[in-house]
ZAMARVEX-118213 format. One line per field, with one value per residue (C-alpha): x, y, z. Coordinates in Angstrom, 2 decimals, always signed. Example, Ala and Ser with C-alpha at 12.3 -4.5 7.8 and 13.67 -1.06 7.14 Angstrom:
BEGIN
east	c(+12.30,+13.67)
north	c(-4.50,-1.06)
up	c(+7.80,+7.14)
//
This chain:
BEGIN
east	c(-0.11,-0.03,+3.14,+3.42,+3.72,+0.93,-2.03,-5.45,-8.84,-10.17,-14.16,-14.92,-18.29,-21.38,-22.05,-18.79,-18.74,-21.78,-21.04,-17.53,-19.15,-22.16,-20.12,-16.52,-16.43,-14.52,-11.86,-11.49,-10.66,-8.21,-6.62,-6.48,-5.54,-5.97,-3.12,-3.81,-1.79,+2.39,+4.17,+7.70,+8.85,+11.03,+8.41,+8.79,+6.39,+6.93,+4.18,+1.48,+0.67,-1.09,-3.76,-3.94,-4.93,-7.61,-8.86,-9.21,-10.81,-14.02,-13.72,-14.21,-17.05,-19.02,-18.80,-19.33,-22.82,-23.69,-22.82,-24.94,-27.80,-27.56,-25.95,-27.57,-26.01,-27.13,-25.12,-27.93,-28.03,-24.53,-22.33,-25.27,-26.19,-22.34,-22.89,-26.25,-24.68,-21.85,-24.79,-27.68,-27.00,-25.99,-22.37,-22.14,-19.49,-17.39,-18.65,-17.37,-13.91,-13.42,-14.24,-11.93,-9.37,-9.78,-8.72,-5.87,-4.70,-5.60,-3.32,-0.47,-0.34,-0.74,+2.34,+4.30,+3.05,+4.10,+7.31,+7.74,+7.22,+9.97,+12.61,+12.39,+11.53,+8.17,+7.32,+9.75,+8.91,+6.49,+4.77,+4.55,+0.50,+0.34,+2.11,+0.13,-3.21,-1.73,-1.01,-4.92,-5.62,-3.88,-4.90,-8.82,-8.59,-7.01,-10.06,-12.48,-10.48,-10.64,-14.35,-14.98,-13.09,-15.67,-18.75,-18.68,-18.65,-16.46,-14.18,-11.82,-13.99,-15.35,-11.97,-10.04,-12.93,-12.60,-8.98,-8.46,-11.27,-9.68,-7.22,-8.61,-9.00,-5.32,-5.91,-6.13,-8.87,-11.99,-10.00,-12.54,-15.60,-14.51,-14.30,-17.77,-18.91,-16.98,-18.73,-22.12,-21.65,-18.94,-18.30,-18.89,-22.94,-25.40,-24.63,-20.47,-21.82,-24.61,-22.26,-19.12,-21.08,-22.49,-18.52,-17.51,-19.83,-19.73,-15.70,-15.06,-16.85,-14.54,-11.65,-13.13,-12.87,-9.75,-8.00,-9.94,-7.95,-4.68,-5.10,-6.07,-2.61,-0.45,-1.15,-0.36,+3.55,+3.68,+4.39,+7.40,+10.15,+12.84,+16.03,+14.11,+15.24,+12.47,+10.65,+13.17,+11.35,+8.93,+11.41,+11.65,+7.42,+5.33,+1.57,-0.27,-2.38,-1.83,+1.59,+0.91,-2.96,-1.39,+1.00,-1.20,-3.53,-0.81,-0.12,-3.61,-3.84,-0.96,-2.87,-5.78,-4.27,-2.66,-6.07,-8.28,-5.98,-6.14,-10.44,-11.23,-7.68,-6.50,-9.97,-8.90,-4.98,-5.19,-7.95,-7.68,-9.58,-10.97,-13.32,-15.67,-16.30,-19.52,-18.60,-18.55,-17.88,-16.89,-14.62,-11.32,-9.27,-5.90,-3.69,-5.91,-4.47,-5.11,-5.44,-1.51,-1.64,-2.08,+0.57,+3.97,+1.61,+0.47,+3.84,+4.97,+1.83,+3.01,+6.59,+6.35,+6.17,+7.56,+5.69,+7.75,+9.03,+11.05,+14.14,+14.51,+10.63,+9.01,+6.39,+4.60,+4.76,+3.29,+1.95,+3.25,-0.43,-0.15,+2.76,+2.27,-1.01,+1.36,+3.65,+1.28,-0.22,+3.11,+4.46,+2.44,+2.01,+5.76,+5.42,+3.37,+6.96,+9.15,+9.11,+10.81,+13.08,+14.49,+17.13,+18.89,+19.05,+18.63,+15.24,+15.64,+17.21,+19.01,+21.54,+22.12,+24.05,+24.39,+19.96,+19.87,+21.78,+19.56,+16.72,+16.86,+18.93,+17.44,+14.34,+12.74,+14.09,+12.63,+9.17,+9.51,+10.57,+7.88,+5.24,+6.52,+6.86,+3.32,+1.83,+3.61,+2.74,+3.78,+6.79,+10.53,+12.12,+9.52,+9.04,+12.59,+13.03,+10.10,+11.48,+14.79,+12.80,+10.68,+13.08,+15.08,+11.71,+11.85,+15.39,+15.52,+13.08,+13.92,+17.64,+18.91,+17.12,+18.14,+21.61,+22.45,+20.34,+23.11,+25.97,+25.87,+27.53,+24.90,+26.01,+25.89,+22.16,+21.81,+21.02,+17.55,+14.87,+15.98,+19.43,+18.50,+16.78,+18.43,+21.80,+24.24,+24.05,+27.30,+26.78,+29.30,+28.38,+25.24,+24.04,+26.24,+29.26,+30.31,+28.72,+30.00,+28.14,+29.00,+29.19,+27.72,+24.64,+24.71,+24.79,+21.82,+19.73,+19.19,+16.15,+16.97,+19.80,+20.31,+20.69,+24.51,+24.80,+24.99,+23.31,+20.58,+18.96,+15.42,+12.55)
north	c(-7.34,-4.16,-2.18,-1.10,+2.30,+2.02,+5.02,+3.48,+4.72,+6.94,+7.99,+12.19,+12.16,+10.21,+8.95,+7.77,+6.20,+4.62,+3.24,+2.05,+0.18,-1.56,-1.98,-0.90,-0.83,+2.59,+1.31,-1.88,+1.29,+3.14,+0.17,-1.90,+1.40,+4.81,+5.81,+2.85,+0.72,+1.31,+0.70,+0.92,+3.82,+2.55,+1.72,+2.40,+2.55,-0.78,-1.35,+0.50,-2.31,-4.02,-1.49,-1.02,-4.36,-4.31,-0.87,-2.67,-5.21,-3.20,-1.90,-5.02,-6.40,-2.80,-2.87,-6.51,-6.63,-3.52,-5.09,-8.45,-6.43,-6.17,-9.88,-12.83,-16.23,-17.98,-18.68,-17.18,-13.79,-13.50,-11.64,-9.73,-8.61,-7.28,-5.04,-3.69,-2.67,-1.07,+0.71,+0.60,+1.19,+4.34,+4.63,+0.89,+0.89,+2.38,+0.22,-2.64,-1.05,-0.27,-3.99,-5.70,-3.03,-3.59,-7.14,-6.46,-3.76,-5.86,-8.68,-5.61,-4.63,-8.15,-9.23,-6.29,-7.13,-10.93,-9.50,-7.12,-10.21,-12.45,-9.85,-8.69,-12.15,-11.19,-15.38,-15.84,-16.46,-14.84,-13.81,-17.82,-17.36,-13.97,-15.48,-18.86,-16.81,-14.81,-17.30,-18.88,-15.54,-15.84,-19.31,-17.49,-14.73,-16.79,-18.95,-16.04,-14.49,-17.19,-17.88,-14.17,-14.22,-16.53,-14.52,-12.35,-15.15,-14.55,-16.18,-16.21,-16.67,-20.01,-21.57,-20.63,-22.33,-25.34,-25.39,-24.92,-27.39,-29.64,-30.14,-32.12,-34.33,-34.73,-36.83,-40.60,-42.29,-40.07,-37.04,-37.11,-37.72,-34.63,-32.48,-33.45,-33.23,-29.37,-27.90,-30.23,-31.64,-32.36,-28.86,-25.23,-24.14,-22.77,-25.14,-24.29,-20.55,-20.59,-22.07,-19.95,-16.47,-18.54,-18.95,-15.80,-13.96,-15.47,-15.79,-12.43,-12.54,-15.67,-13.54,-10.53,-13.15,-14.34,-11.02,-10.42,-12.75,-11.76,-8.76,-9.89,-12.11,-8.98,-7.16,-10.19,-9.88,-6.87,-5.44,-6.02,-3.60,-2.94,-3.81,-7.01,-6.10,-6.19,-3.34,-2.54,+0.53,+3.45,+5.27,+2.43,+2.88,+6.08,+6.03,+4.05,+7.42,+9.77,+8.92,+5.77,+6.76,+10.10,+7.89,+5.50,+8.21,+9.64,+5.92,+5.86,+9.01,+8.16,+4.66,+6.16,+8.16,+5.06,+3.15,+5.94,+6.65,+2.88,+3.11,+5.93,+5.97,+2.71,+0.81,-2.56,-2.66,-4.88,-7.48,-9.76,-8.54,-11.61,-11.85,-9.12,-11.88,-13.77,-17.77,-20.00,-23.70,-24.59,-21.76,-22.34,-19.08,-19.69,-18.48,-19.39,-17.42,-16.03,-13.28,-11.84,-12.18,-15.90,-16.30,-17.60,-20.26,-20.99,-21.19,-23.61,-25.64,-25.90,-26.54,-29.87,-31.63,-35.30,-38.58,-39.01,-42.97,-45.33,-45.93,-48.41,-50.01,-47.41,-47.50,-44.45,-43.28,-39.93,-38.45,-34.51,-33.40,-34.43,-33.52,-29.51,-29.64,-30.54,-28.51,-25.22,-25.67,-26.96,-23.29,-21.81,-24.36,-24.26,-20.80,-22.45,-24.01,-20.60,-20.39,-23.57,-23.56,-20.35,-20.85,-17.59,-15.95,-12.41,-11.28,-8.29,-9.24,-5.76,-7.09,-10.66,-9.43,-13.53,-13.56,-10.42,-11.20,-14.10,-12.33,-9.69,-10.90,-14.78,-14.79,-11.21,-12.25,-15.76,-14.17,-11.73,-14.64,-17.14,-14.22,-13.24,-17.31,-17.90,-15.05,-16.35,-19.77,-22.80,-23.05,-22.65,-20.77,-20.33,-23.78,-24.32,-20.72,-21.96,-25.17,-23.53,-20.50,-23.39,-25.39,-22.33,-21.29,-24.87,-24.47,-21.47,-21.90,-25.94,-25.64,-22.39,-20.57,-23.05,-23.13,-19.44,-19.30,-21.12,-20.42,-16.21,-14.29,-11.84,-7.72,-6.03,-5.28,-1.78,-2.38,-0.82,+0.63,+4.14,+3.31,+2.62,+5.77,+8.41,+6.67,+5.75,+7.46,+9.38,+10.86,+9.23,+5.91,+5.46,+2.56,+2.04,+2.91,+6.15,+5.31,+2.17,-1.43,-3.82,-7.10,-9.13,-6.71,-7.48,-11.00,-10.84,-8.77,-11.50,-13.51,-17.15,-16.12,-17.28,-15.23,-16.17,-14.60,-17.67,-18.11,-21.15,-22.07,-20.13,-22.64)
up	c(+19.93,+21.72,+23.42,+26.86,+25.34,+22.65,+23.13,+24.88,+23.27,+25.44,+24.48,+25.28,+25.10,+26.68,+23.20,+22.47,+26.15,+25.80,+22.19,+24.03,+27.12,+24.59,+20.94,+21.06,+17.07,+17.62,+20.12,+18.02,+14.73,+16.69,+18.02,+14.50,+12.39,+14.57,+16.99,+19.29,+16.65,+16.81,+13.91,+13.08,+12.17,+8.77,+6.73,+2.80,+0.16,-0.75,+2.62,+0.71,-1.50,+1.29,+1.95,-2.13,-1.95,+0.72,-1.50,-4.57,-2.85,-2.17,-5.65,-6.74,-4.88,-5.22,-8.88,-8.87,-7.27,-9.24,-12.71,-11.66,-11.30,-15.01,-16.12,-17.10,-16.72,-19.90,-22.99,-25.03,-23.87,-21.77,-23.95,-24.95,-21.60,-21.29,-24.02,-22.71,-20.23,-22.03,-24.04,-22.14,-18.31,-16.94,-16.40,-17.16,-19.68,-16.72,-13.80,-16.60,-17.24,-13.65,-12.96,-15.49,-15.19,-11.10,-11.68,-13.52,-10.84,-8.16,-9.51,-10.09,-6.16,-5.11,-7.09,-5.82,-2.35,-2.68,-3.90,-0.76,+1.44,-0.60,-0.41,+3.12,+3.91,+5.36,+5.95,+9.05,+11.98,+14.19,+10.93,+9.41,+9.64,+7.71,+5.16,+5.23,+4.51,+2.29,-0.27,+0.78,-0.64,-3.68,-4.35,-3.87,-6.01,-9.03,-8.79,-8.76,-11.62,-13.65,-13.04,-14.23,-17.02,-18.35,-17.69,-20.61,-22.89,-25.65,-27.58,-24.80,-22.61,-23.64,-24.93,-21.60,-19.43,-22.11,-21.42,-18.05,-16.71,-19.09,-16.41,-14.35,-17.11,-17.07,-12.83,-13.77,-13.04,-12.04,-14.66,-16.85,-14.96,-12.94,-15.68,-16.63,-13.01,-13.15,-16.43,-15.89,-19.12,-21.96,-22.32,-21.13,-21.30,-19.29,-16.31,-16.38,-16.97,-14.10,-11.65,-12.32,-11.65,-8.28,-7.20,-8.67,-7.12,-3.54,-3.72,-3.04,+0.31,+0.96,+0.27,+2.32,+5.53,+4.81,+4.81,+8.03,+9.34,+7.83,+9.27,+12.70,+12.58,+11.30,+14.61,+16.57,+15.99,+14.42,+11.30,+9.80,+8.47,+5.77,+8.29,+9.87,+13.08,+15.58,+17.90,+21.41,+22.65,+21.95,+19.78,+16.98,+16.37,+15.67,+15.59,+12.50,+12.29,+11.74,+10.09,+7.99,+7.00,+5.32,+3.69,+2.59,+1.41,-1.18,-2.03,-2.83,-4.84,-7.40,-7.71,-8.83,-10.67,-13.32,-12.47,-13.91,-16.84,-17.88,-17.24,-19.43,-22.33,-22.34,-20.98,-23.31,-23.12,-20.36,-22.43,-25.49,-28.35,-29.03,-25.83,-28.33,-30.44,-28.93,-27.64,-30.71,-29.87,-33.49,-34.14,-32.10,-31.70,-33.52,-30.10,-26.45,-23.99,-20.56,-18.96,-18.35,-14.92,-15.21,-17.90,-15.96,-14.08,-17.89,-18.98,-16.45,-17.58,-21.05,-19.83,-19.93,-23.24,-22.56,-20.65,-17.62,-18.67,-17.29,-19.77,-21.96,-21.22,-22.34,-19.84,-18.63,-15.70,-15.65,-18.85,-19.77,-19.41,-15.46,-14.57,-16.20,-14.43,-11.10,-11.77,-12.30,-8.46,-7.47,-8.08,-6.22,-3.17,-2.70,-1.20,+1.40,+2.83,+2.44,+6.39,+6.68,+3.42,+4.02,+7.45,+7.05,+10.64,+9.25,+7.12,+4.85,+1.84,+1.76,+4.69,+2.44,-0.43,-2.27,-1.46,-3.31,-6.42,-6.89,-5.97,-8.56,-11.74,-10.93,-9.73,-11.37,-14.54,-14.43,-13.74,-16.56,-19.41,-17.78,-18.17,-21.87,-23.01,-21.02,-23.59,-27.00,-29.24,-28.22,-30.41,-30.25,-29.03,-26.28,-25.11,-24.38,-22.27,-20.54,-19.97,-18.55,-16.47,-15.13,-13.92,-12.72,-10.44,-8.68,-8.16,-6.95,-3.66,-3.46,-3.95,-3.97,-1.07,+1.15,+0.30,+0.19,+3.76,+5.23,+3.89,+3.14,+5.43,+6.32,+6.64,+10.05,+11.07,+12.81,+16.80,+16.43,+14.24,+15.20,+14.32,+11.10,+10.30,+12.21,+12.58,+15.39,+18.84,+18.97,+22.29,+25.15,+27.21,+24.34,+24.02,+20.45,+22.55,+21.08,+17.79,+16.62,+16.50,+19.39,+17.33,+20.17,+20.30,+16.73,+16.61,+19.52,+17.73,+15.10,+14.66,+15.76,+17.96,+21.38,+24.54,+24.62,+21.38,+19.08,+16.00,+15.92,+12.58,+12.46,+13.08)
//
């Protein structure tokens, strides 16, 4: 999308002319993230995490390629080759940290990204398809995580691709065989080893496209903003550079700052000490975990320790294995529907006081006990907090969210952007009317309303 008012790319020299009229790469910059691109004018910090993201990104595919120049995909030398290069390769034992480190900081500003969009309600409409590929993206980089995890072939290593492709086995019928089919044979070796650095190498590029196109739907609408009240006019935007590039920049600089600390002081906090013990298929780890950014998916998995029956029969109808393995992607797929479960006419969560409260003392808290119970033995009382957190989660975008979207009554939004930051217009016959909020203007100004001023249920 581009305003009326937005600054046009405008080449000085015969170079830059030339370059324009053959391969416009540097109109398509300045357009995508130069002064070309208007943004509103609102935006907090909490909009940093999405260009932390794309950073980390590249930090992970650079150190990525370098470190397979140095791997080996085959049980008998894998975990040896990881600590040749911790030894053995210049500046590998940091290329290393700053990859497994990267993953876990990459996971941090994703979260806090996905948390941005849930509270300001970044999925409604015109922004459905951000969101869509988005979650595509999440769905990606928990595969290539996962696949990665397994490459340096420790104890970890081994038992969490044993568990987790034992999964599949749970699907009736063709379970099993696809399990086999998965690892290429009855458990993980050189084949499951071979073919998870293929996919976790290539994934990365996968992800690279899809937040190409993420991107490219962002500037179609817009970005959004803290009040989720759309652009009116020139004064509600300022130039994405050089306003937002500086911000991002100091964004970038206190990230690196907690990234390097954890690479060089605290390079294993993040790990499990038992992925330094080499892959033994007869020794089975006394607590298989993994890694923490996986663990409230995990604990949903466990969750579910009873056959689904019918009563009194006795008859199965879905065994516990099933439905945890259901439940797990069923978490995370639900988030594909937030655009259509959530009817609430206004977006930003900090104009829907009832949304908030079960925002932050529901929903944050049933992360945080679904993460703690994911990391902790399967025993009491973690099982049954995970049990009532899990069935919380479903609840709360299935039941709740829909509920509270239509019955809350919402605060007053602010007319425009501007409002919002510098306040109402005091000055007589403004367009505030002396300073206060015209409730009609109000009402208008929400998404899903009609021209007459009613509200319509958002689409």
């Amino acid at each position: 999308m581009s305003f009326a008012w937005a600054k046009q790319y405008e080449p000085k020299t015969p170079l830059t002319k030339w370059l324009d009229e053959k391969l416009p790469l540097p109109r398509l910059v300045y357009n995508a993230v130069g002064a070309g691109y208007p943004v509103p004018r609102n935006l907090n910090y909490m909009w940093n995490f999405g260009v932390l993201a794309g950073f980390c990104l590249v930090l992970q595919i650079v150190t990525g390629v370098v470190l397979a120049m140095h791997y080996a995909a085959n049980e008998e030398v894998a975990f040896g080759t990881v600590e040749h290069i911790m030894r053995n390769v210049n500046y590998g034992w940091m290329l290393r940290y700053a990859h497994a480190n990267g993953a876990s900081f990459f996971f941090i500003v994703v979260y806090l990204h996905i948390f941005r969009g849930l509270y300001y309600s970044s999925y409604k409409a015109p922004r459905e398809m951000i969101w869509l590929l988005g979650v595509v993206i999440f769905l990606l980089m928990m595969a290539t995580a996962f696949m990665g995890y397994v490459l340096p072939w420790g104890q970890m290593s081994f038992w969490g691709a044993q568990v987790i492709t034992g999964l599949f086995s749970a699907i009736p019928l063709v379970g099993e065989s696809l399990q086999v089919w998965l690892l290429g044979g009855f458990s993980p070796g050189n084949a499951a080893l071979n073919r998870f650095f293929s996919l976790h190498f290539l994934l990365p590029f996968v992800i690279a496209g899809v937040v190409i196109l993420h991107i490219w739907a962002l500037h179609i609408p817009g970005s959004s903003n803290p009040t989720g009240v759309e652009v009116k006019s020139e004064s509600d935007t300022v130039p994405f550079h050089p306003y937002y590039t500086s911000k991002d920049g100091f964004g970038l600089g206190v990230f690196l700052i907690a990234f390097t600390f954890f690479v060089f002081f605290l390079p294993n906090a993040l790990g499990h000490p038992d992925n330094y013990i080499e892959a033994n298929p007869l020794s089975t780890p006394a607590h298989i975990v993994p890694e923490w950014y996986f663990l409230p998916f995990y604990a949903i998995l466990r969750a579910f320790t009873q056959d689904l029956t019918i009563p009194f029969l006795g008859v199965t109808l879905v065994d516990a294995k099933l439905l945890g393995v259901l439940a797990m992607f069923g978490s995370i797929l639900v988030w594909f529907f937030l655009p259509w479960l959530d009817k609430s006419p206004v977006r930003s969560g900090s104009y829907r006081p009832l949304f908030k409260k079960f925002f932050w003392f529901g929903l944050i808290p049933t992360m945080v006990v679904l993460g703690i119970c994911g990391g902790a033995p399967a025993e009491e009382p973690y099982v049954v907090l995970s049990q009532i957190a899990t069935a919380y989660y479903f609840l709360h975008f299935l039941v709740i969210l829909p509920i509270v979207s239509q019955i809350e009554v919402p605060k007053p939004l602010p007319f425009s952007i501007t409002e919002a930051v510098l306040g109402p217009d005091d000055k007589p016959g403004s367009m505030q009317g002396g300073g206060k909020i015209d409730p009609d203007s109000v009402v208008k100004n929400l998404p899903g309303s009609s021209p007459d001023g009613s509200l319509q249920p958002a689409e």
